[in-house]
N, C-alpha and C positions, 0 to 999 in steps of 0.2 A: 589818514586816507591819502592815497598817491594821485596826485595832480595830472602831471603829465602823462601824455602817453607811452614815453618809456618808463618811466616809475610800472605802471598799470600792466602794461607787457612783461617786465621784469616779475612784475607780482603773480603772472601768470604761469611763468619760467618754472619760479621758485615754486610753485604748488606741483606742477607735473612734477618736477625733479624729484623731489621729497617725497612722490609719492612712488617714484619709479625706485630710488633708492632703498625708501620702507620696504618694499616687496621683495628686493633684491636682498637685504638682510636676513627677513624671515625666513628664503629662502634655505638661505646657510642655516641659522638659525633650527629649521626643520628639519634638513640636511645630517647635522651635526648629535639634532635629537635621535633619530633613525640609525645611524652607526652605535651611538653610546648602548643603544636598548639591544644593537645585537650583541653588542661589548658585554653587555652584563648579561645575554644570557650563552657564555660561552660559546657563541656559534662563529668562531675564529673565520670558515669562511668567507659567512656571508661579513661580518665586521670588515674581512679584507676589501668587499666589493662595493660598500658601504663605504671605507676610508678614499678609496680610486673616487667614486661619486663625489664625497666632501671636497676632498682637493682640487678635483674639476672644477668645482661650484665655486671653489673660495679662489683659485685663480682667475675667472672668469669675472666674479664682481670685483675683484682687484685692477684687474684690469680697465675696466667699464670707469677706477677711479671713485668708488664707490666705499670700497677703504682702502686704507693705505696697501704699500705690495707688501713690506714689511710686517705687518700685523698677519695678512695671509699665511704669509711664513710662521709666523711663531705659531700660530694658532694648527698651522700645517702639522710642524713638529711635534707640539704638543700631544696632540691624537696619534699621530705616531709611533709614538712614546709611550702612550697606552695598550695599544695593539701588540709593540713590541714587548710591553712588560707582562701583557698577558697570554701571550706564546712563549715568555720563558716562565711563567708561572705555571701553565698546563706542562709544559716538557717536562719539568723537575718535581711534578707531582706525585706521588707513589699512587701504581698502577695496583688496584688491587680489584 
């Protein structure tokens, strides 16, 4: 148990932060769940409107420092990667 009153303040810091941070994850986290589901139900679309939202989201808590900016990016790419691989998979699909 923390003595001082900066230890005590610090311990105070450290619960807001964690909890601000927690939130700001799930965020993405829900974010990321909501693009994938229109991902898989072919509504290229909305998934495009859904990727713009994720990206916002995940540069926004990168920013805030919440994770790294780097990890933003990969994870950016990633789902991009997705989106892109499934508008060349509807284009080259036989139209019948």
């Amino acid at each position: 148990m923390a003595h001082s009153l900066s230890a005590k303040k610090r311990i105070r810091q450290n619960l807001k932060r964690r909890a601000r941070n927690r939130a700001r994850k799930q965020t993405i986290k829900d974010q990321v769940r909501t693009y994938l589901a229109a991902l898989a139900g072919n509504d290229l679309v909305k998934a495009q409107e859904e990727l713009r939202k994720t990206v916002s989201r995940l540069d926004k808590v990168a920013a805030k420092h919440t994770i790294h900016k780097n990890t933003a990016a990969r994870r950016r790419s990633r789902l991009t990667r997705r989106l892109n691989a499934a508008r060349t998979a509807a284009a080259t699909a036989p139209k019948t």
